[in-house]
N, CA, C and O atoms as a Maestro MAE file, in Angstrom:
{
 s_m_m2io_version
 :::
 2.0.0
}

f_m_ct {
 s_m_title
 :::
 protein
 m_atom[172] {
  # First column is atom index #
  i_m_mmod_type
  r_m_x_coord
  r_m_y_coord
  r_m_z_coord
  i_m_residue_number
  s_m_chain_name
  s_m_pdb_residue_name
  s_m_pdb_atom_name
  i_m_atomic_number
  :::
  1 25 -7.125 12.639 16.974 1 A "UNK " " N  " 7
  2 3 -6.766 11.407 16.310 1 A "UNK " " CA " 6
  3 2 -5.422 10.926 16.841 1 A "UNK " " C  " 6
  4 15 -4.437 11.657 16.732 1 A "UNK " " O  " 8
  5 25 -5.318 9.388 17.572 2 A "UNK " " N  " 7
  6 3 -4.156 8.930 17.539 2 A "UNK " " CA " 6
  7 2 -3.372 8.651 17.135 2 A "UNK " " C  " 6
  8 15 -3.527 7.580 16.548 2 A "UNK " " O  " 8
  9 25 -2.111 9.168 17.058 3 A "UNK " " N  " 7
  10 3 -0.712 8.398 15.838 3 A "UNK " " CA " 6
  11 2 -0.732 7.039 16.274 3 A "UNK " " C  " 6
  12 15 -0.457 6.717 17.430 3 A "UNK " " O  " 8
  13 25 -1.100 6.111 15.237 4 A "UNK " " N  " 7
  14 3 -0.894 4.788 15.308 4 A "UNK " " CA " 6
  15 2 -0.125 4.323 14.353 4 A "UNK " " C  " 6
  16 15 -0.078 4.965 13.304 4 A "UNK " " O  " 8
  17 25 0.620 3.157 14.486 5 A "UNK " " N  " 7
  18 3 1.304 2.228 13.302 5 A "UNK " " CA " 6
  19 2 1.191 0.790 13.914 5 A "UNK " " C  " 6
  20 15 0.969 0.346 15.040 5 A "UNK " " O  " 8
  21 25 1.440 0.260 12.684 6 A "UNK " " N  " 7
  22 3 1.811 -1.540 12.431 6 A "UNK " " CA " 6
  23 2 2.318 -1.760 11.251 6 A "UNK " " C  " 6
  24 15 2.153 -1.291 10.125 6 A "UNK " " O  " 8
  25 25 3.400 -3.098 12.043 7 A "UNK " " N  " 7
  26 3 3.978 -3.869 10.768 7 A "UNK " " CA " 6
  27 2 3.424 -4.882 10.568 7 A "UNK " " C  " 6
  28 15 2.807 -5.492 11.441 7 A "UNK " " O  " 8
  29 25 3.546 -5.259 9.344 8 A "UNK " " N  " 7
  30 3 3.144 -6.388 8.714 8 A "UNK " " CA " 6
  31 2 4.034 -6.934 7.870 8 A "UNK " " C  " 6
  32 15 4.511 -6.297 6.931 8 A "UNK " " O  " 8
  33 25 4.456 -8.662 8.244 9 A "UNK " " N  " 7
  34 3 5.362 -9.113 7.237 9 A "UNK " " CA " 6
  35 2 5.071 -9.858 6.136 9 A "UNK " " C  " 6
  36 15 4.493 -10.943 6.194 9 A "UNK " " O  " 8
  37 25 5.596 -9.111 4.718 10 A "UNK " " N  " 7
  38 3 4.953 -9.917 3.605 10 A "UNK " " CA " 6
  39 2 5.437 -11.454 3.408 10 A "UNK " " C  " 6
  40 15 6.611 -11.799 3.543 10 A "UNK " " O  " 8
  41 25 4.447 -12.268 3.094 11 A "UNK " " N  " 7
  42 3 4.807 -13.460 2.915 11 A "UNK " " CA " 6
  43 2 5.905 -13.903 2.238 11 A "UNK " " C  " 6
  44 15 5.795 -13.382 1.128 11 A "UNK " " O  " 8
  45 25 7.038 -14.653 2.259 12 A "UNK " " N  " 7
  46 3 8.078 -14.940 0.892 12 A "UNK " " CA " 6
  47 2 7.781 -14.792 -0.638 12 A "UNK " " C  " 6
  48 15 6.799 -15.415 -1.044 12 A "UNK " " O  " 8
  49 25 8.341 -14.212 -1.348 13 A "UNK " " N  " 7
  50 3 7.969 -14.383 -2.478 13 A "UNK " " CA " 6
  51 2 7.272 -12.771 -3.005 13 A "UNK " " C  " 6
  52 15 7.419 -12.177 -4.073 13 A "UNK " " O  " 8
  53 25 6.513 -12.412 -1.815 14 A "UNK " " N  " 7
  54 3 5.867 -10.750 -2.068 14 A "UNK " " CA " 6
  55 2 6.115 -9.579 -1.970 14 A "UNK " " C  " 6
  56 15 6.567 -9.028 -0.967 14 A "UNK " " O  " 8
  57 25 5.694 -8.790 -3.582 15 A "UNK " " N  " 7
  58 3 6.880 -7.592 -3.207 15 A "UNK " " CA " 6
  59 2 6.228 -6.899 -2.712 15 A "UNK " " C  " 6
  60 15 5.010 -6.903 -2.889 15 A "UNK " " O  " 8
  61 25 6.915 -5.999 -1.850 16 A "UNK " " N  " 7
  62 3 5.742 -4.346 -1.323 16 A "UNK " " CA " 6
  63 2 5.120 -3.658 -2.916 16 A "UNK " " C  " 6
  64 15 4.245 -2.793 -2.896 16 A "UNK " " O  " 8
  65 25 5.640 -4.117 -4.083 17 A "UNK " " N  " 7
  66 3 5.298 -3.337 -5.248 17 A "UNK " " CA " 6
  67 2 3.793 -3.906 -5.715 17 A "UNK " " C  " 6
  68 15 3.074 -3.147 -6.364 17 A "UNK " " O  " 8
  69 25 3.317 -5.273 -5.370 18 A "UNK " " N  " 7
  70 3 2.142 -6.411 -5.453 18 A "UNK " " CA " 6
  71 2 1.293 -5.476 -4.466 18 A "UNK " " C  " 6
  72 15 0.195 -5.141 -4.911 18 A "UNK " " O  " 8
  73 25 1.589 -5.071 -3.366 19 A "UNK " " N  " 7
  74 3 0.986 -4.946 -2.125 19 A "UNK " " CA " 6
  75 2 0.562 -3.173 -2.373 19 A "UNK " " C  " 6
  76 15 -0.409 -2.660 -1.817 19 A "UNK " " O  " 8
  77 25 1.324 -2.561 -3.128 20 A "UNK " " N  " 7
  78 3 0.887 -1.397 -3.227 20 A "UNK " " CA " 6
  79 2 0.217 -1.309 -4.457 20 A "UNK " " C  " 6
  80 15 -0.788 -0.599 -4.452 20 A "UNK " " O  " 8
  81 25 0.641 -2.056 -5.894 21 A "UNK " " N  " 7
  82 3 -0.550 -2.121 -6.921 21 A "UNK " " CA " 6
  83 2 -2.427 -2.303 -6.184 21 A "UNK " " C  " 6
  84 15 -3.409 -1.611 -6.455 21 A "UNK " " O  " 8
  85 25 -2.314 -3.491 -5.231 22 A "UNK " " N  " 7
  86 3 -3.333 -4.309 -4.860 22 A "UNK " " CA " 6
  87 2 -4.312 -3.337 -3.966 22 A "UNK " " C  " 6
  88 15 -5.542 -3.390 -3.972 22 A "UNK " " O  " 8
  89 25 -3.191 -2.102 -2.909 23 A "UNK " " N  " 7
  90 3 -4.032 -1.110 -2.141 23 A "UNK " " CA " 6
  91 2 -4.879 0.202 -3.262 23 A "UNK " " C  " 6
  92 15 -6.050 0.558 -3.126 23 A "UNK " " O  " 8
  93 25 -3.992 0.679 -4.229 24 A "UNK " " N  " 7
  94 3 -4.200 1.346 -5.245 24 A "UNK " " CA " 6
  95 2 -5.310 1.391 -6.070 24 A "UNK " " C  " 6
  96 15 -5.981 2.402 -6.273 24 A "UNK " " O  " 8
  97 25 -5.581 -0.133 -6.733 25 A "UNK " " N  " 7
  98 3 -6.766 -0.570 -7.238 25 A "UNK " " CA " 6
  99 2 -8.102 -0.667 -6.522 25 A "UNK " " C  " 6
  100 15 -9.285 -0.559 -6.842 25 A "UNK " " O  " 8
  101 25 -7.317 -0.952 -5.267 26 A "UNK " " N  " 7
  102 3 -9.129 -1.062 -4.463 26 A "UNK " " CA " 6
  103 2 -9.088 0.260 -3.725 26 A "UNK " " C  " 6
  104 15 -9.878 0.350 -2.786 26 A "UNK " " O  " 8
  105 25 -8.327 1.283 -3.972 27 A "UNK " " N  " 7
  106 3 -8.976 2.974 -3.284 27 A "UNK " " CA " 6
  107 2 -9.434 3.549 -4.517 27 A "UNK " " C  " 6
  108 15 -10.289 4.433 -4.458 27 A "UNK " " O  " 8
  109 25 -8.851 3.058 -5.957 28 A "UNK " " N  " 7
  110 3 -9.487 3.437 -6.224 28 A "UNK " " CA " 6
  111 2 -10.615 3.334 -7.006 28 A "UNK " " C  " 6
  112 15 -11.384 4.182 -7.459 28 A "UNK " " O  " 8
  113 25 -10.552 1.761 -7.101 29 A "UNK " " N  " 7
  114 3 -12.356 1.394 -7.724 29 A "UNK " " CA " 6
  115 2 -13.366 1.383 -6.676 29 A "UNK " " C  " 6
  116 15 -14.489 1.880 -6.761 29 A "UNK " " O  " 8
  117 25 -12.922 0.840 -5.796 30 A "UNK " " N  " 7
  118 3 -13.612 0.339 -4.636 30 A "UNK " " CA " 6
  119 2 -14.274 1.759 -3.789 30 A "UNK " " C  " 6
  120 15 -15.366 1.721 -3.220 30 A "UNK " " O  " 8
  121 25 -13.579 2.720 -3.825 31 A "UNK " " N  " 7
  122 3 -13.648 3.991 -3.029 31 A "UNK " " CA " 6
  123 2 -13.552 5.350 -3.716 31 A "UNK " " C  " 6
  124 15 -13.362 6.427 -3.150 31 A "UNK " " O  " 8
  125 25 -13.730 5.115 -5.146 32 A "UNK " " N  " 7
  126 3 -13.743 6.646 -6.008 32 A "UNK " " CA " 6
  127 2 -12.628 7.379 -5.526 32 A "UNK " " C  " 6
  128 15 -12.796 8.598 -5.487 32 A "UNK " " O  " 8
  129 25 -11.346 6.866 -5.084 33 A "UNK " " N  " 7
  130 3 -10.307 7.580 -4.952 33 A "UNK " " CA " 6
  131 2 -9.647 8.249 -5.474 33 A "UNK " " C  " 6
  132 15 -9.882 7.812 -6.600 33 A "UNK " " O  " 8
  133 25 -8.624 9.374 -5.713 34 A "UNK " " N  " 7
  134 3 -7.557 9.784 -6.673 34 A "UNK " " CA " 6
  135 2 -6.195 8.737 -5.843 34 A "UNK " " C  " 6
  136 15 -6.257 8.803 -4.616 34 A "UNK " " O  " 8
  137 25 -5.479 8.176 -6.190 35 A "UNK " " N  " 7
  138 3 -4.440 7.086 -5.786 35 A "UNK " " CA " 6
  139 2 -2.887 8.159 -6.319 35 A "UNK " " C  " 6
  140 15 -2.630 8.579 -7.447 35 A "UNK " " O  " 8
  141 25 -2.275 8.298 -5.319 36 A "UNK " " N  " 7
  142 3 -0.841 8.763 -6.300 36 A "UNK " " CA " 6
  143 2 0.056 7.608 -5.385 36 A "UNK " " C  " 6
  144 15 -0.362 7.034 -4.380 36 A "UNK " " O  " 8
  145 25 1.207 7.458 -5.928 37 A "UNK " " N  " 7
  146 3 2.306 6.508 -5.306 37 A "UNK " " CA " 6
  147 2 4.048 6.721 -5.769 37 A "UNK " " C  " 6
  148 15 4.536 6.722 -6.900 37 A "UNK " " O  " 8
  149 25 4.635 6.869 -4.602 38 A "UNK " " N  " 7
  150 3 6.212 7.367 -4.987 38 A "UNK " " CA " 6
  151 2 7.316 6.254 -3.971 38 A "UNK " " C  " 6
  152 15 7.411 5.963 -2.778 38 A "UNK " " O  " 8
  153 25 7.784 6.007 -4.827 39 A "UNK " " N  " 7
  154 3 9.228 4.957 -4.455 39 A "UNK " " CA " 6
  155 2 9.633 5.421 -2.929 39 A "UNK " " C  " 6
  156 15 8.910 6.380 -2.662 39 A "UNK " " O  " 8
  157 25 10.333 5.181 -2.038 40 A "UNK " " N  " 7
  158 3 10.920 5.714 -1.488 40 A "UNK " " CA " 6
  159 2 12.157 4.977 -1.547 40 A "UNK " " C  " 6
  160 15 12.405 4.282 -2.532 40 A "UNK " " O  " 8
  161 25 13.079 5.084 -0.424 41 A "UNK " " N  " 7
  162 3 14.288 4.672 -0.530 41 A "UNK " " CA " 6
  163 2 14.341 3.187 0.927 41 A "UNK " " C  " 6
  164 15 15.056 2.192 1.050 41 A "UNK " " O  " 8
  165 25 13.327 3.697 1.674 42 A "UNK " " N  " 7
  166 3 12.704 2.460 2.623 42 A "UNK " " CA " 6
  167 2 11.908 1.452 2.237 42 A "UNK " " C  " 6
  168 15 11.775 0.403 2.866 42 A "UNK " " O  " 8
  169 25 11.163 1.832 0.834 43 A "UNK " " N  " 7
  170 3 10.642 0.791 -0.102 43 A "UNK " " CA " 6
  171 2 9.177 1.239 -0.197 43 A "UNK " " C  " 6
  172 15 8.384 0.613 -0.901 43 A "UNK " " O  " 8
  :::
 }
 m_bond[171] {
  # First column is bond index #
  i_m_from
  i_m_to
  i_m_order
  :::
  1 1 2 1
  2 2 3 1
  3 3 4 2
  4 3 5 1
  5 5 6 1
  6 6 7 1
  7 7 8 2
  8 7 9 1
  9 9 10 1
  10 10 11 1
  11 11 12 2
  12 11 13 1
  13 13 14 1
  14 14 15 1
  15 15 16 2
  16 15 17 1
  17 17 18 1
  18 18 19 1
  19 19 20 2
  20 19 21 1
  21 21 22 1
  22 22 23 1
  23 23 24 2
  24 23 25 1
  25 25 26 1
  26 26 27 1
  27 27 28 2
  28 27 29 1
  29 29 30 1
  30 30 31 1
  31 31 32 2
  32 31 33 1
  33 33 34 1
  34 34 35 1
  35 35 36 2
  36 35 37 1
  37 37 38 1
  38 38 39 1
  39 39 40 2
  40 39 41 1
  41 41 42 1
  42 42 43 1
  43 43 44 2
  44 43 45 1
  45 45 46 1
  46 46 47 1
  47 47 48 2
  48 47 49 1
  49 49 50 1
  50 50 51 1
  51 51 52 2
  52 51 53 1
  53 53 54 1
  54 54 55 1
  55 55 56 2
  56 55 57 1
  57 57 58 1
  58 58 59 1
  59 59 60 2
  60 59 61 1
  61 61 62 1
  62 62 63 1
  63 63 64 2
  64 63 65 1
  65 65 66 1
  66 66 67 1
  67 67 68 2
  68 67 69 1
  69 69 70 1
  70 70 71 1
  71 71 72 2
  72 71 73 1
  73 73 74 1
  74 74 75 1
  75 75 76 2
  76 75 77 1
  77 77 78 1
  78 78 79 1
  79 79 80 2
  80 79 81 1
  81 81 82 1
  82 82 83 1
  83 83 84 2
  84 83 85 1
  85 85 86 1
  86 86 87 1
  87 87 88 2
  88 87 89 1
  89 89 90 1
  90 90 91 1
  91 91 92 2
  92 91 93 1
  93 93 94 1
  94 94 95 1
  95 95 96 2
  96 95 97 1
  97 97 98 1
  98 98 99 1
  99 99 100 2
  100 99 101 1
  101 101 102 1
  102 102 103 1
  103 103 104 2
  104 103 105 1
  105 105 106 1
  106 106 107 1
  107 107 108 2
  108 107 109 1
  109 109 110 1
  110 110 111 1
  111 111 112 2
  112 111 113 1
  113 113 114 1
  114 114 115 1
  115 115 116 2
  116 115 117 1
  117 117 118 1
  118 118 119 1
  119 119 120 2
  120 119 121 1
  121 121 122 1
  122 122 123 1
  123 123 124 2
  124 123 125 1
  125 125 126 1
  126 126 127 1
  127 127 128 2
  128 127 129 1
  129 129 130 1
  130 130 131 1
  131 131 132 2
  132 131 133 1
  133 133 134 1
  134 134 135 1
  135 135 136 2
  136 135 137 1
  137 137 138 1
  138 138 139 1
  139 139 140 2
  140 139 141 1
  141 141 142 1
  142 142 143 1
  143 143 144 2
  144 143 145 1
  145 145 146 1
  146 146 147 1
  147 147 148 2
  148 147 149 1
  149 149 150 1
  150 150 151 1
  151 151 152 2
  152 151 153 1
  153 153 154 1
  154 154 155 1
  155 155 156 2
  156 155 157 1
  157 157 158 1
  158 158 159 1
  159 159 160 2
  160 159 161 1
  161 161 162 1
  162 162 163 1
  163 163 164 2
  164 163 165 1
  165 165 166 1
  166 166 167 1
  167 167 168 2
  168 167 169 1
  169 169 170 1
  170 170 171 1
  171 171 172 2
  :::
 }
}
């Protein structure tokens, strides 16, 4: 497996906190996921 990354810039107005509720909900309705999530200090 390749180490890959990308950025993506949120539109004005959007927090990374919208953007991580929004990934959360759809792993885990959408995908029978267990979801955990921790602050960091990079955001």
């Amino acid at each position: 497996m390749a180490n890959e990354s990308r950025v993506f810039r949120l539109p004005a107005g959007m927090s990374t906190q919208v953007v991580a509720n929004a990934v959360s909900s759809f792993l885990s309705s959408a995908k029978g996921m267990e979801v955990q999530s921790a602050e960091t200090t990079e955001g």
